[in-house]
ZAMARGU-4260 file (C-alpha; in steps of 0.2 Angstrom, whole numbers, plus 5000, padded with zeros to 4 digits):
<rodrens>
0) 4310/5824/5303 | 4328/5832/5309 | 4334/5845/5298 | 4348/5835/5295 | 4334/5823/5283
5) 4328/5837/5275 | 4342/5843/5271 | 4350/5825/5264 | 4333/5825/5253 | 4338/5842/5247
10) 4354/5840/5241 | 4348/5822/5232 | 4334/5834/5227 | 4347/5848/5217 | 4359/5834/5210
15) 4344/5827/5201 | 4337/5843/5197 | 4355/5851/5191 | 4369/5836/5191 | 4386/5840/5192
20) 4380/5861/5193 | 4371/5857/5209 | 4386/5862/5219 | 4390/5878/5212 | 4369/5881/5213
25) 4372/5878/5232 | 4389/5889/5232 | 4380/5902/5224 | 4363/5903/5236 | 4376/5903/5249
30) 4386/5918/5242 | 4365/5927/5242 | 4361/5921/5256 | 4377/5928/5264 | 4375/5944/5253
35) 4357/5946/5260 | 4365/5941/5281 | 4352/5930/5282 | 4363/5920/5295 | 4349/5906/5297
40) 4345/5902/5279 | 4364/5901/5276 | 4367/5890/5291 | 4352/5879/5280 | 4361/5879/5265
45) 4378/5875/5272 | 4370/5859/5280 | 4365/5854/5264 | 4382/5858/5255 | 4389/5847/5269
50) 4377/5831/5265 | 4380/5836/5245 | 4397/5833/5248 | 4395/5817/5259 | 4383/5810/5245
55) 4396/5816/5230 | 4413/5808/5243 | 4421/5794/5233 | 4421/5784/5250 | 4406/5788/5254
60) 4394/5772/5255 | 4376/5773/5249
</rodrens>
């Protein structure tokens, strides 16, 4: 499994979990994360506000 599926199951995971409040959970782990210069774990988190956004696009086909 690619970081890029886990991270897809991640964010489909938090907009479950959190609905329209996932994307400020994931802003705010990325403002902690950044904080905390944990350079890796942000890099994570910012793949998975990518594939949030993709998931959340109008135009986006699922």
């Amino acid at each position: 499994m690619t970081n890029d599926h886990i991270a897809l199951g991640a964010a489909m995971m938090l907009l479950r979990r959190h609905g329209n409040q996932a994307p400020v959970k994931v802003a705010e782990r990325i403002g902690e994360l950044a904080a905390e210069a944990d350079w890796e774990g942000l890099s994570f988190w910012k793949l998975i506000a990518s594939k949030m956004d993709q998931i959340l696009r109008p135009d986006s086909i699922q």
